[in-house]
C-alpha positions as CSV (number, residue, x, y, z in Angstrom):
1,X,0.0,0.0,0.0
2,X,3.3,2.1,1.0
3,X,4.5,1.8,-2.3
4,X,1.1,2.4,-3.9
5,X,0.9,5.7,-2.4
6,X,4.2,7.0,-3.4
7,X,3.5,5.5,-7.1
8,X,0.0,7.9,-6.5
9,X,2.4,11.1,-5.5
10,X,5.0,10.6,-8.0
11,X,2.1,11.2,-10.6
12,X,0.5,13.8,-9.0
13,X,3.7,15.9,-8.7
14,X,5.1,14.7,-12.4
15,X,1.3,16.1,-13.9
16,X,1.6,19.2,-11.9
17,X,4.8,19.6,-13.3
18,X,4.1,19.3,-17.0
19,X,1.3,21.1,-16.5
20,X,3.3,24.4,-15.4
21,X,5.4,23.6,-18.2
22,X,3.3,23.4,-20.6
23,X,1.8,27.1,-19.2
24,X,5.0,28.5,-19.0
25,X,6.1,27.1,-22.9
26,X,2.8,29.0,-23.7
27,X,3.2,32.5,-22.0
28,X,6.8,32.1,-23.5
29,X,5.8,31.7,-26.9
30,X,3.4,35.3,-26.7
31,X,6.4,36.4,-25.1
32,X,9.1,35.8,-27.9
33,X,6.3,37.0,-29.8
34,X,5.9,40.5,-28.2
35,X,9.7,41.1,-28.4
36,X,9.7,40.4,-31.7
37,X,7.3,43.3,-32.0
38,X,9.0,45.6,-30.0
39,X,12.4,45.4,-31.2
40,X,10.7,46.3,-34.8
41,X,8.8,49.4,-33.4
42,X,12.2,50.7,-30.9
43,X,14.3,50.3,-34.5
44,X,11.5,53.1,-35.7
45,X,12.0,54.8,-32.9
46,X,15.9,54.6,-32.0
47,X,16.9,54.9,-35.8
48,X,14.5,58.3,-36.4
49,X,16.2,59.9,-33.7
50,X,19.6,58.4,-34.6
51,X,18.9,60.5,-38.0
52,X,17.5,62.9,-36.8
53,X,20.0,64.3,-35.0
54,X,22.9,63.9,-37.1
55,X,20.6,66.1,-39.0
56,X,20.9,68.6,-37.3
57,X,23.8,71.0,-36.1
58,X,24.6,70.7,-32.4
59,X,22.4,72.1,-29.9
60,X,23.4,71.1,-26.1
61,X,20.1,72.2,-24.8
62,X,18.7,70.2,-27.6
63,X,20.3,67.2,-27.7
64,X,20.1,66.5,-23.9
65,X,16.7,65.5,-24.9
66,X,17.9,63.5,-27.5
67,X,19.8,61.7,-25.2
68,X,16.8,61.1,-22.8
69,X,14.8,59.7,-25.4
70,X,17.5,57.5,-26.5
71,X,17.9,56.1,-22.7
72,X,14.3,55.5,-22.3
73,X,14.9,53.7,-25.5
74,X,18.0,51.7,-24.1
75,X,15.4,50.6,-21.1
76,X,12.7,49.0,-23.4
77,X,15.9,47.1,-25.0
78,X,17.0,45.8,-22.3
79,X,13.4,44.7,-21.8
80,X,12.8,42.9,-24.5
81,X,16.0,41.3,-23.8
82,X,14.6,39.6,-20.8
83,X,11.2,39.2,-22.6
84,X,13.5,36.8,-25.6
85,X,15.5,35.6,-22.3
86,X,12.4,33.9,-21.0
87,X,11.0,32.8,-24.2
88,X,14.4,31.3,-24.8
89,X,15.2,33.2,-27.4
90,X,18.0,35.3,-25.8
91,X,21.5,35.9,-26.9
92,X,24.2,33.1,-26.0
93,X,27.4,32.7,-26.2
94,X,28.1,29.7,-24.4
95,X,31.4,29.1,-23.1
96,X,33.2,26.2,-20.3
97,X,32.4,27.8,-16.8
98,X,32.7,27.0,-13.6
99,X,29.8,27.5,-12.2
100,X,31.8,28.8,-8.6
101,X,34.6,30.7,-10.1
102,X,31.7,32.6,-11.5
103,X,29.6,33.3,-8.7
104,X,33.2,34.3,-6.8
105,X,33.8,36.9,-9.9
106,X,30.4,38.2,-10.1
107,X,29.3,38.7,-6.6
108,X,31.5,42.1,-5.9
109,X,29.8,43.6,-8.8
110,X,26.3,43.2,-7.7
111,X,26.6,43.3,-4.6
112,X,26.1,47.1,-4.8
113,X,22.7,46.7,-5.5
114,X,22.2,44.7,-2.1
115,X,21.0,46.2,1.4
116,X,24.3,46.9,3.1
117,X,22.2,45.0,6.3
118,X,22.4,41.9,4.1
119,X,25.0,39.4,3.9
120,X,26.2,37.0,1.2
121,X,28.2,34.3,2.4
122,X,29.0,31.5,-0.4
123,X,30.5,27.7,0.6
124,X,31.9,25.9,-2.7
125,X,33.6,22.6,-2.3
126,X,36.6,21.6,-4.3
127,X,36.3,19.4,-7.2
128,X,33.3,21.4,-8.9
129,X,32.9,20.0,-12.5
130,X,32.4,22.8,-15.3
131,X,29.3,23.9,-16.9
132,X,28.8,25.1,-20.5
133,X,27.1,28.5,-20.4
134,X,26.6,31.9,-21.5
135,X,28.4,34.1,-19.1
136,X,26.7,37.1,-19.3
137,X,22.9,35.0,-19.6
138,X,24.0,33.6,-16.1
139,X,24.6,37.0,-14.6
140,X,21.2,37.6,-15.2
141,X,20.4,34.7,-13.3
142,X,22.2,35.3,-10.3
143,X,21.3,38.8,-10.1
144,X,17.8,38.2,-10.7
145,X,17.7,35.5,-7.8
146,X,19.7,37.8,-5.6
147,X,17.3,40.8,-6.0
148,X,14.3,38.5,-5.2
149,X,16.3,37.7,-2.0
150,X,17.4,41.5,-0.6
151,X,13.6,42.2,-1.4
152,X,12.3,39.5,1.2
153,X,14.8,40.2,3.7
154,X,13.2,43.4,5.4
155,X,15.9,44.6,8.1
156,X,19.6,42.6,8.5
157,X,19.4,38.9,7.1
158,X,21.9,36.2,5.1
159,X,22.0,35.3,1.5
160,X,23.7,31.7,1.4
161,X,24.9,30.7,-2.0
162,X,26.4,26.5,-2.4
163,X,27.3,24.4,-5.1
164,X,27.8,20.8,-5.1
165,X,28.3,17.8,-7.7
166,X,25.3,15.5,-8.1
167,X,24.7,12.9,-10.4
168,X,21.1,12.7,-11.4
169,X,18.9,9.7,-11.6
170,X,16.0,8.6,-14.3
171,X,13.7,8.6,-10.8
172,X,14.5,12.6,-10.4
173,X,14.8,13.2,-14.0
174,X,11.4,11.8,-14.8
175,X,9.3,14.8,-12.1
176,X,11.6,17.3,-13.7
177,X,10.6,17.7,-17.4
178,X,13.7,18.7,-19.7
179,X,16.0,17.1,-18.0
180,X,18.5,13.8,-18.4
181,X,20.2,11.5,-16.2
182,X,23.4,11.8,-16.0
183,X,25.9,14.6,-13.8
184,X,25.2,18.2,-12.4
185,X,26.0,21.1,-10.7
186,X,23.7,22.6,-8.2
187,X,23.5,25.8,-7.5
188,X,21.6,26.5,-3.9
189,X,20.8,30.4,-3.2
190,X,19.3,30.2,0.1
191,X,18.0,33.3,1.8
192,X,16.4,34.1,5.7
193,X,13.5,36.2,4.2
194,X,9.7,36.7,5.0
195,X,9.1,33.4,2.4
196,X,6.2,33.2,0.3
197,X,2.7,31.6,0.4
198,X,1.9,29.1,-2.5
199,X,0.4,31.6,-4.5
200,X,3.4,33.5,-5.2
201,X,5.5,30.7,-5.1
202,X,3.4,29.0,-8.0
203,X,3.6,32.3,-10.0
204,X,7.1,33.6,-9.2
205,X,8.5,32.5,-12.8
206,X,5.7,34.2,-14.8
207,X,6.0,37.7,-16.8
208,X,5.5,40.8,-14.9
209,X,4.3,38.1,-11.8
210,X,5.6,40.5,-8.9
211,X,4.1,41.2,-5.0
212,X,5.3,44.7,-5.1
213,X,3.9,47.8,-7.3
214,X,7.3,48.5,-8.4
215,X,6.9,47.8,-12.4
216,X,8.6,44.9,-12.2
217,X,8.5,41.1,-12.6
218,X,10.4,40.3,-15.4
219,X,13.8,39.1,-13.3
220,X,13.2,35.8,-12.4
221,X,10.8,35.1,-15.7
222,X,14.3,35.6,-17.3
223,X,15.8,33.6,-14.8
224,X,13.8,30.7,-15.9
225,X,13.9,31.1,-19.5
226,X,17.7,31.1,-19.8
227,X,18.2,28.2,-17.1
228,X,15.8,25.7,-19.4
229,X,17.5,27.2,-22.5
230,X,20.6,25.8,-21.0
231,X,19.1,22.2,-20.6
232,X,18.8,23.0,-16.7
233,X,16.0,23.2,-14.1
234,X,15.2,25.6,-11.3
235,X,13.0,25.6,-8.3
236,X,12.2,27.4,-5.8
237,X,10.8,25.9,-2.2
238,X,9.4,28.5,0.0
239,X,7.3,29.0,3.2
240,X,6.1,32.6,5.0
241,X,8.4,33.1,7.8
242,X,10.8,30.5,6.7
243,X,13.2,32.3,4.4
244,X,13.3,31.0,0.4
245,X,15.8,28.1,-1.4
246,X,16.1,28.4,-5.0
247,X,18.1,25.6,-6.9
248,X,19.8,25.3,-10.1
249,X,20.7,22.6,-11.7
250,X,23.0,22.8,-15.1
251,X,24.9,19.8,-17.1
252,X,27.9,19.1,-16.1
253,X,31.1,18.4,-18.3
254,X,34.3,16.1,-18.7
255,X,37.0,17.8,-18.2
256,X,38.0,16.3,-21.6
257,X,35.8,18.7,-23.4
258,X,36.6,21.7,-21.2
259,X,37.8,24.6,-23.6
260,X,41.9,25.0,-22.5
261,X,43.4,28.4,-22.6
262,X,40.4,30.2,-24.5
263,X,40.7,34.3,-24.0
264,X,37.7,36.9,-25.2
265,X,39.5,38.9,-28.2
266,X,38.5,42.3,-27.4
267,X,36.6,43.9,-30.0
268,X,38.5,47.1,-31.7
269,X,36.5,50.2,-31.3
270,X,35.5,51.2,-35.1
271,X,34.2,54.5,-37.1
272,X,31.5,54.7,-39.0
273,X,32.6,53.5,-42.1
274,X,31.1,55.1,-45.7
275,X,31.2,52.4,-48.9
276,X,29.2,51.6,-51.8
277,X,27.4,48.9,-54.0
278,X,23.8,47.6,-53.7
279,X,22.0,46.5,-50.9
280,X,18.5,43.7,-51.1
281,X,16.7,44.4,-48.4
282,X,13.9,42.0,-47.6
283,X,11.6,43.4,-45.0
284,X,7.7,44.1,-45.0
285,X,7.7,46.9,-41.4
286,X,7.4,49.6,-43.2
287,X,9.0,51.7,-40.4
288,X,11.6,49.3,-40.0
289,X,12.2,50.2,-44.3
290,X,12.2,53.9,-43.8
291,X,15.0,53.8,-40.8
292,X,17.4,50.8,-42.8
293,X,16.6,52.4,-46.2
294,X,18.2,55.8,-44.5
295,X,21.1,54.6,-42.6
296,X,22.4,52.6,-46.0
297,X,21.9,55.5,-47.9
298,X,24.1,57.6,-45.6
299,X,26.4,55.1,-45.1
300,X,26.5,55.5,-49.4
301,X,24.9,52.4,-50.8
302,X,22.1,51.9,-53.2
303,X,19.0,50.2,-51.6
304,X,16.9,47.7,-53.3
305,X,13.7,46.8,-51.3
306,X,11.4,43.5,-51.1
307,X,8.6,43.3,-49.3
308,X,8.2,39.6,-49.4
309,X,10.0,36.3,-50.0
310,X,8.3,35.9,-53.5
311,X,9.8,39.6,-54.6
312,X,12.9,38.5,-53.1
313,X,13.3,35.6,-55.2
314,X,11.8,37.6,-58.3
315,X,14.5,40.4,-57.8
316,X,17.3,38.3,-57.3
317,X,16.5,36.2,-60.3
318,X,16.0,38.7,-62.9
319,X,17.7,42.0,-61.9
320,X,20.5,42.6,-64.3
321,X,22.6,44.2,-62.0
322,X,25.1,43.7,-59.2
323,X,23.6,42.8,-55.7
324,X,26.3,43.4,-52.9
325,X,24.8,42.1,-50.1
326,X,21.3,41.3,-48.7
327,X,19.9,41.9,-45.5
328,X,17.0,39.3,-44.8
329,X,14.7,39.5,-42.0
330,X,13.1,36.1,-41.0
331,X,9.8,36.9,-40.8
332,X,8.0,37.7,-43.8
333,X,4.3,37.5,-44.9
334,X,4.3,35.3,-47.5
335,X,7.1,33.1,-46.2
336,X,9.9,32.7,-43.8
337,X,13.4,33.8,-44.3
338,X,15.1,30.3,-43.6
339,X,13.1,29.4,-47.0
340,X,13.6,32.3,-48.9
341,X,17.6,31.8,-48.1
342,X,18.5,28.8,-50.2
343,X,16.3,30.2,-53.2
344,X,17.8,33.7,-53.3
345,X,21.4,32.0,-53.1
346,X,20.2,29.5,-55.5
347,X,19.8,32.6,-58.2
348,X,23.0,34.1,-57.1
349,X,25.7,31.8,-55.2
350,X,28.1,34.7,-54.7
351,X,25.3,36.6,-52.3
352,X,26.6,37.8,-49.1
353,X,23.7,37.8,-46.6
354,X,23.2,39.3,-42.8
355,X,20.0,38.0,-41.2
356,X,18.7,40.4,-39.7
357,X,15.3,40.2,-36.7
358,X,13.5,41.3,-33.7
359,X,14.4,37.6,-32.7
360,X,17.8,36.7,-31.5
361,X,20.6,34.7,-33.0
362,X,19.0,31.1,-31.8
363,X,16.5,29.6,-33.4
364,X,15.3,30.4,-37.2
365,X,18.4,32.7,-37.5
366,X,21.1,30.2,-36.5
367,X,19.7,27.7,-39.1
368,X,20.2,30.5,-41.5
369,X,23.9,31.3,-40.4
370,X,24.7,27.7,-40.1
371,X,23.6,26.9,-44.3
372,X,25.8,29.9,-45.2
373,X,24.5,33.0,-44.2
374,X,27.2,35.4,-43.3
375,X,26.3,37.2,-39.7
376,X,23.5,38.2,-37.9
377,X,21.7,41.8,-36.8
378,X,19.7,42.2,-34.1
379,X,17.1,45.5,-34.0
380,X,16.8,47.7,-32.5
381,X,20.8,48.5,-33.9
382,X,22.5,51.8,-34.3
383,X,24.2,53.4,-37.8
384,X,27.5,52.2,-36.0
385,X,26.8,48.5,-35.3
386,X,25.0,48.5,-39.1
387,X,27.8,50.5,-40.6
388,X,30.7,48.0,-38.8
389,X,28.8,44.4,-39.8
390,X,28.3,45.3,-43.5
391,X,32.3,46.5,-43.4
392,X,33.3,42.8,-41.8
393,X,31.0,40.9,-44.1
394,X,32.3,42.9,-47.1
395,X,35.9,42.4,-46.0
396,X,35.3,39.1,-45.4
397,X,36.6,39.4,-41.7
């Protein structure tokens, strides 16, 4: 009967389970959705004033304004940044980690935006295997989950952050949907906070989900997003008056595969660089036009537009002329880009192409970049960041 009754739970909690994550695959899908839609309006928006003010001659009482606009611009970025993060759509570059080297490096830097009656201790053992993950994505992470922590803790309290080892079984594997047997690291961020009933507990990884009337709510809905994009899990086991424990848990790798000696190359700082030749670009936002169309022109190039994938492939096919490059969005009404693709460089082999979306780089873009496709353009993007990818995919670089 014993064993009966467990059977009965393990069910329960495994449909529970795959019930929230099916709700949460949902929400994330009108999220990566939104983004999508955002990013194409703030490239209307940041690229007008962009143009609009190298327009002009300089005007320091004017352009403090410009500068306000473009930082209330900046914000809604970042936003839809965590919007694609939870969707799992976000930008990664993933890299071999260890998971408490990491937390070690990051802590002094947010820390700052901690109650100074708050304390962080961290206990990592030795022997802590290495993760594969995006460094800057897991920043997010943590400083989402430490936020969520100083906001609980009212006067002086302890943040406790672990790691440890542990090799997962099918029985675990099986109530945690997404994840495979095999090893892990476990991250534990334990805090001595109010808690939280079930309620908020149940809702704490949804959008804009949030107890205070502070505008915000996306933190650890981003939290989520990028811990399941990286084949993890998270949880978080709470009660009121009992403080909060939020766990990650990440694939682990040998240390056969662990990348040896690998430095970032620091990016050189570049000018805005003039050229010429003719540019295919295959967009239907009409605002999203307007902005692209002007930046290439003052950048010097001719600008050749399609609207859909059928004019694309009609253009590219019969234009007599010299096409340079083509930017290709990878939504389009009439088809989507990682089909229009192999038919545009069918027509003409020698086509350089940058994708170019609301979206990020994962997903429908990365397919594109991995048959061919050059490099990748994420809008909202400045005259700068336009002007320096069409001078490395020209060059070749």
């Amino acid at each position: 009967m014993l064993e009966i009754a467990h059977d009965i739970t393990d069910k329960k909690k495994l449909e529970a389970r795959l019930q929230q994550a099916q709700k949460m695959e949902s929400i994330a899908t009108l999220a990566g959705g939104v983004a999508h839609e955002f990013n194409n309006a703030l490239m209307g928006v940041m690229g007008n004033i962009e143009l609009l003010k190298m327009d002009l001659p300089e005007d320091e009482g004017r352009d403090k304004y410009f500068e306000a606009m473009k930082g209330s611009g900046h914000r809604m970025s970042r936003l839809t940044d965590q919007l694609l993060a939870y969707a799992q759509r976000g930008k990664y570059h993933p890299k071999d980690l260890k998971l408490d080297d990491f937390v070690i490096q990051t802590l002094p830097i947010l820390q700052h935006d901690l109650s100074p009656s708050v304390r962080v201790e961290t206990h990592f053992p030795k022997g802590i295997s290495y993760i594969r993950a995006d460094n800057a994505q897991m920043q997010v992470v943590l400083s989402s989950i430490l936020a969520n922590s100083n906001e609980a803790i009212e006067d002086e309290g302890l943040i406790r952050i672990t790691s440890e080892n542990r090799d997962l079984d099918e029985a675990f594997t099986k109530l945690h949907p997404g994840l495979k047997p095999g090893p892990y690291v476990c991250l534990t961020i334990e805090d001595d906070g109010k808690g939280m009933d079930e309620e908020t507990r149940n809702g704490i990884f949804e959008p804009f989900f949030t107890t205070k009337f502070q505008g915000r709510g996306m933190g650890m809905a981003a939290a989520y997003g990028i811990v399941i994009n990286h084949d993890g899990w998270i949880s978080v086991d709470s009660e009121l008056g009992k403080g909060t424990v939020v766990q990650i848990y990440l694939p682990a790798i040998s240390a056969e595969s662990k990348e040896q000696g690998a430095k970032p190359v620091k990016q050189p700082e570049v000018e805005l660089a003039t050229s010429e030749g003719t540019i295919l670009m295959i967009e239907d936002e009409d605002v999203v036009i307007e902005v692209t169309q002007a930046m290439l022109e003052m950048l010097g190039y001719r600008v050749m537009v399609a609207k859909t994938g059928k004019d694309a492939i009609h253009i590219t096919e019969t234009f007599d002329g010299q096409i340079d490059l083509a930017l290709l969005d990878i939504k389009l009404p009439d088809m989507e880009g990682g089909k229009v693709y192999p038919l545009i460089m069918k027509a003409r082999p020698d086509l350089k192409v940058i994708v170019f979306s609301g979206y990020s780089i994962e997903g429908p873009a990365r397919k594109i970049l991995d048959a061919g496709a050059q490099d990748f353009i994420q809008k909202p993007f400045s005259l700068t960041t336009l002007s320096e990818k069409l001078k490395e995919v020209s060059e070749g670089k």
